[in-house]
C-alpha positions in Angstrom: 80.8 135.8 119.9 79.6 133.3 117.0 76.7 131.5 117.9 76.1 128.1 116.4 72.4 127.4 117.3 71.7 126.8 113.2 74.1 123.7 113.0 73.0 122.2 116.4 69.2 122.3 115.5 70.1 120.7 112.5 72.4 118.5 114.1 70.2 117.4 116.9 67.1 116.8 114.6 68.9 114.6 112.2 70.3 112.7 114.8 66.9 112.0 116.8 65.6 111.2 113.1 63.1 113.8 112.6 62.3 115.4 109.9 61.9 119.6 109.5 58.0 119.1 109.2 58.0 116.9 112.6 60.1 118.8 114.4 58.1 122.1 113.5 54.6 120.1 114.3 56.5 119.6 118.0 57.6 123.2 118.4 54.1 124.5 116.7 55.8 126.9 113.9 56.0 126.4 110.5 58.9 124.4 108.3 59.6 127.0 107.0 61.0 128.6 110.0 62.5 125.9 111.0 64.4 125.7 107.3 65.3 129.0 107.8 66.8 128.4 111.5 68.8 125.9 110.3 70.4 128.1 107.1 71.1 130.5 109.6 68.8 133.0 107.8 67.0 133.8 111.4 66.9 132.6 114.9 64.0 131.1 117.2 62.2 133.5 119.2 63.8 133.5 122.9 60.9 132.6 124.1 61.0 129.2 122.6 64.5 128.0 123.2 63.6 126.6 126.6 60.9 124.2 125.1 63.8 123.3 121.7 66.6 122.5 125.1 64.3 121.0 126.8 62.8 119.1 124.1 66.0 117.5 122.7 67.7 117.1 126.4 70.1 120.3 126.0 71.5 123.0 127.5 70.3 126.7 126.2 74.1 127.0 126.2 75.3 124.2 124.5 72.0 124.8 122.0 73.1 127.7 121.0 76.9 126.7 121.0 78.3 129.1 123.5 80.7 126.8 125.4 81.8 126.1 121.4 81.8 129.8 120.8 84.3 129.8 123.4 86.4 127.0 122.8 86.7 128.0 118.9 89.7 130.7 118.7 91.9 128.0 120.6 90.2 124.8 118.2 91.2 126.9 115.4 94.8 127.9 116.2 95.8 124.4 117.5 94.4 122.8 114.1 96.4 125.9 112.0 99.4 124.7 113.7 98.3 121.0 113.1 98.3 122.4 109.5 101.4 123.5 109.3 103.4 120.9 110.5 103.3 118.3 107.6 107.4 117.7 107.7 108.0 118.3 111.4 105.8 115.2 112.2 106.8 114.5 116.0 105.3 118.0 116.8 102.8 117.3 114.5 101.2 114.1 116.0 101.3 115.7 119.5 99.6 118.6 118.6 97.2 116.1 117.0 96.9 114.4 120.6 96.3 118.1 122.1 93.2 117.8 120.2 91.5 114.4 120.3 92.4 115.3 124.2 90.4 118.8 124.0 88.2 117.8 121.6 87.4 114.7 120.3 84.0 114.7 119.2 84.8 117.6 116.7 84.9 116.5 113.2 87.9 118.0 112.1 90.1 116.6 114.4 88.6 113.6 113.4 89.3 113.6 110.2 93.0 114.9 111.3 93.4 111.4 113.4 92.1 109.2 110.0 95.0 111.1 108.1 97.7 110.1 111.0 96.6 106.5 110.6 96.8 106.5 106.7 100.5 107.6 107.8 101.5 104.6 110.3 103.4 102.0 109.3 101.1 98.4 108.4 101.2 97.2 111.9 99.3 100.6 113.5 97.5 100.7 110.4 96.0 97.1 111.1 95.2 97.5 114.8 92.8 100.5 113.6 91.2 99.3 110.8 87.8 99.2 112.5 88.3 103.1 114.5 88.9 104.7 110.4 85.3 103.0 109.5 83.6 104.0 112.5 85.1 107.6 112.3 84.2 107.9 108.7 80.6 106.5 109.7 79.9 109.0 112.3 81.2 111.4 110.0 79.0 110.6 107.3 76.2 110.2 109.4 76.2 113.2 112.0 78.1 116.0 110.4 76.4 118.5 108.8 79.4 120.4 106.9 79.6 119.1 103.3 83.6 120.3 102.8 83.9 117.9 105.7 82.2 114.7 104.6 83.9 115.1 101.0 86.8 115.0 102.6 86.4 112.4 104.5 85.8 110.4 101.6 89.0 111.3 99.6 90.7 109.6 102.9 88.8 106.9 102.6 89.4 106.1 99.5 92.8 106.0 100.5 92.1 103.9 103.3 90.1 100.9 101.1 93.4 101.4 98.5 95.3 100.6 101.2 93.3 97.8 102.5 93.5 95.7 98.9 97.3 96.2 99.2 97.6 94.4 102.2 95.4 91.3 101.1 93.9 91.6 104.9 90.6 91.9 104.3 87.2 91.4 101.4 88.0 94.8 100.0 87.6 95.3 96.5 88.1 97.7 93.8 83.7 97.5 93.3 84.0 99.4 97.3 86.8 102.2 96.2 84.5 102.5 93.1 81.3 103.0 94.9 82.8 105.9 97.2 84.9 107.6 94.1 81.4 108.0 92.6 79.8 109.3 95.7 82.2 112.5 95.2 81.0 115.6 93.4 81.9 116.2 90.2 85.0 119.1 89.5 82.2 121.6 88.0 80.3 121.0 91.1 83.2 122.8 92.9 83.7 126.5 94.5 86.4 126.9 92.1 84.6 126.5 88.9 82.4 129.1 90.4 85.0 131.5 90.8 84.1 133.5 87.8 80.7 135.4 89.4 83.9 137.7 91.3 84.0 139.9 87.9 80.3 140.7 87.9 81.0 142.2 91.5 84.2 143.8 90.6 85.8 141.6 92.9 89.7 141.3 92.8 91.3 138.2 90.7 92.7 136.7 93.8 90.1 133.9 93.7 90.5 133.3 89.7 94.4 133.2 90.5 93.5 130.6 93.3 91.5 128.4 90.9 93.7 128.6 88.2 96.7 127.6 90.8 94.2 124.4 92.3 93.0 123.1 88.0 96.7 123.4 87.7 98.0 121.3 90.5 95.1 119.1 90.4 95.9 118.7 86.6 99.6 117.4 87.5 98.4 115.0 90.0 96.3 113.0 87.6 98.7 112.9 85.1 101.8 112.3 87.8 99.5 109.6 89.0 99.2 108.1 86.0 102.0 108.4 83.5 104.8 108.6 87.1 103.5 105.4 88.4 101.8 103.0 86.4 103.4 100.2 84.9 101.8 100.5 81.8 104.1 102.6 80.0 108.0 102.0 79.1 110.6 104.3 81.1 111.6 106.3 77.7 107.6 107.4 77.4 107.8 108.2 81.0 110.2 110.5 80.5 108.7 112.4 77.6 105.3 112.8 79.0 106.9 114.4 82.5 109.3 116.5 79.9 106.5 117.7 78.1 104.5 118.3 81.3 107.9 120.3 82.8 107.8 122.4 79.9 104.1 123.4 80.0 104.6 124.5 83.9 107.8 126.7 82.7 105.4 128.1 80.1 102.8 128.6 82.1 105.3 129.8 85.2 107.9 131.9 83.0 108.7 134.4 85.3 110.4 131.6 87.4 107.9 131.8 90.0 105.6 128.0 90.5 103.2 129.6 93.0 101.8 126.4 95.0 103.5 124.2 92.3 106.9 124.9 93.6 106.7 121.4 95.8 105.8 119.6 92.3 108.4 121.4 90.0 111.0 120.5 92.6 110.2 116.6 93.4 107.8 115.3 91.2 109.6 117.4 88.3 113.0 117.3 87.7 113.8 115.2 91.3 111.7 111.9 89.6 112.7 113.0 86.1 116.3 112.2 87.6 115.3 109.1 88.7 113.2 108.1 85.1 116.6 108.6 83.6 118.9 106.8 86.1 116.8 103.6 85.8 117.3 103.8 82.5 120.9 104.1 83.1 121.2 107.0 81.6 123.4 108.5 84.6 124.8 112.0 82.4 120.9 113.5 82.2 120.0 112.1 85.7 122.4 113.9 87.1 121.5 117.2 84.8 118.1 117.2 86.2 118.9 116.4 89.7 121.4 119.4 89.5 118.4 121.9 88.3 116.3 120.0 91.1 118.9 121.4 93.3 119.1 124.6 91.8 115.3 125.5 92.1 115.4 124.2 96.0 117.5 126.5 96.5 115.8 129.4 94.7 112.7 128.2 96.5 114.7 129.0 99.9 116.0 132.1 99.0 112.3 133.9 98.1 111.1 136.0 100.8 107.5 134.3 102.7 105.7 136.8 99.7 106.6 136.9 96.6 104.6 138.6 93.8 103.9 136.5 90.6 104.6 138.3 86.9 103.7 135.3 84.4 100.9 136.1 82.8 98.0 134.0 84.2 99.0 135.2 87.7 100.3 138.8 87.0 100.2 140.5 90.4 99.4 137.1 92.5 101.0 137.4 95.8 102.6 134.2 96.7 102.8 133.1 100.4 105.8 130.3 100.6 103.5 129.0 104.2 101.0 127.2 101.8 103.9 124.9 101.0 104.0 124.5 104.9 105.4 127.0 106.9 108.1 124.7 108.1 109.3 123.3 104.6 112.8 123.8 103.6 113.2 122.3 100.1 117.4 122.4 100.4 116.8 120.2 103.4 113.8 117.7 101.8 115.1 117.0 98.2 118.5 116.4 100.1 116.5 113.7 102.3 115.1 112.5 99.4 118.0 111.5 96.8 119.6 110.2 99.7 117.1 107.9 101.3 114.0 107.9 99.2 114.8 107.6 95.1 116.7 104.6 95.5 120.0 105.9 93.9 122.9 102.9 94.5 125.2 104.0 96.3 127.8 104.0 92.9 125.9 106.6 91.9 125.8 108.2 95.2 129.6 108.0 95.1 130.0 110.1 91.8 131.8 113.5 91.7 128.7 115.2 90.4 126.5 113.3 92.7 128.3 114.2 95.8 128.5 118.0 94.3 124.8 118.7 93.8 125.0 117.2 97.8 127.2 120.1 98.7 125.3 122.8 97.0 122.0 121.2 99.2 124.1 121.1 102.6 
């Protein structure tokens, strides 16, 4: 059974506003020991935890977490199934209401519900403008898990972006500035960190990973940028994403994207198509829309493991679940050109067009 007695002491002296030096004065042992209680380095004598529960109005149980202990191995499972649910999204947002039911003091679930709301449409966005700030708040304020409060900014970010679109409210660009800087810097990260494995003869699974994350985050940035700002002319749209396809087939040249699959498929040659239709230049839209196609389907067809042979990831197993275990590209890009690119229906009602349908159906 994990016990979780570090995190609460920490938890319940931050929130009563003490310091490590006050609270060992109360308890009459050193800072020290109350530093190393709360890195989970070593545990209070037994004999003490009676005067720490009594002291902060507790439970021994719930000070040393064992009701959480318990609950933990269902918490986990409902929030991996949360997880991977990001296309089936009526499942999704029940399981989500399984666990603000069960649990809705936990952080993660929390940060779960601020993600849902991002999702609703302007009206449900609007009604719960004030519940984001107050989760993110209490987040801020009360949780002790830095992966967690990081993350909680990233959303918010997205929440204040979407705040200024709306015109609704006093929010500025100086507010999503202020947060953006509050986040750590990328060499701040685990994965820039990743390199100490080879001094322990570790395996290269980790380097793989980072490589796979500096990648993707790499395409984002310049997606981002070049895909959707209206800065730049559609022809120069079209040659930064070609030159950016290439580099990924470089990189990628056994055929296998990894975690980049998604990107390759949509934000790739699926908006490469659409660069070129609006500049009505229908012949090459529909040339990359057809390899679009093409790699959806290849996507499909891989087994849930598939072992990586280009040579940044030679020998990388790649598990098709971390592009959600319920994703079937066929079925998504098909979605997609249909309802989401904005294709007129003229074009929808080409030979080719309604071929490269067929080959998705």
């Amino acid at each position: 059974m994990t016990i979780y007695i570090s995190e609460n002491i920490k938890r319940l002296r931050l929130s009563n506003d003490l310091t490590q030096e006050a609270l060992a004065q109360i308890l009459g042992v050193s800072f020290q020991s109350i530093s190393k209680w709360e890195r989970g380095e070593s545990y209070p004598d037994i004999t003490l935890l009676p005067l720490i529960s009594d002291f902060f109005k507790v439970s021994i149980d719930e000070l040393m977490g064992i009701n959480k202990a318990q609950d933990e191995e269902e918490l986990d499972a409902l929030l991996k199934e949360y997880d991977g649910l990001r296309w089936d999204v009526d499942r999704k947002w029940k399981t989500l209401d399984k666990l603000r039911e069960k649990y809705p003091t936990d952080f993660r679930v929390q940060i779960r519900y601020i993600g849902k709301i991002l999702n609703s449409n302007n009206e449900e966005f609007t009604e719960h403008v004030s519940k984001v700030k107050a989760i993110y708040e209490n987040i801020q304020k009360n949780c002790t898990n830095d992966a967690i409060r990081i993350e909680a900014k990233t959303y918010y970010i997205s929440f204040l972006l979407r705040m200024i679109s709306l015109k609704s409210s006093d929010v500025t660009f100086d507010d999503v500035d202020n947060v953006i800087k509050q986040l750590p810097s990328i060499r701040d990260g685990r994965e820039f960190n990743c390199f100490v494995y080879e001094y322990f003869n570790k395996s290269a699974e980790e380097v793989h990973h980072t490589l796979e994350i500096l990648i993707h985050a790499l395409f984002d940035v310049m997606s981002g940028w070049y895909y959707k700002s209206d800065y730049f002319s559609v022809d120069y749209q079209i040659e930064i994403q070609e030159h950016i396809i290439k580099a990924l087939d470089y990189i990628y040249n056994d055929g296998n994207y990894g975690i980049m699959w998604k990107a390759v498929i949509f934000s790739g040659y699926g908006v490469n198509s659409l660069f070129y239709y609006r500049k009505g230049d229908y012949n090459n839209s529909l040339i990359k829309l057809k390899k679009a196609a093409e790699l959806a389907i290849k996507f499909d067809s891989l087994d849930r493991y598939s072992t990586m042979h280009s040579p940044l990831f030679e020998g990388y197993i790649f598990d098709k679940y971390t592009n959600d275990r319920d994703f079937v590209a066929t079925k998504h890009l098909k979605d997609s050109i249909l309802n989401d690119y904005g294709f007129s229906d003229d074009f929808k009602n080409m030979a080719e067009f309604k071929e490269i349908i067929a080959m998705l159906s």
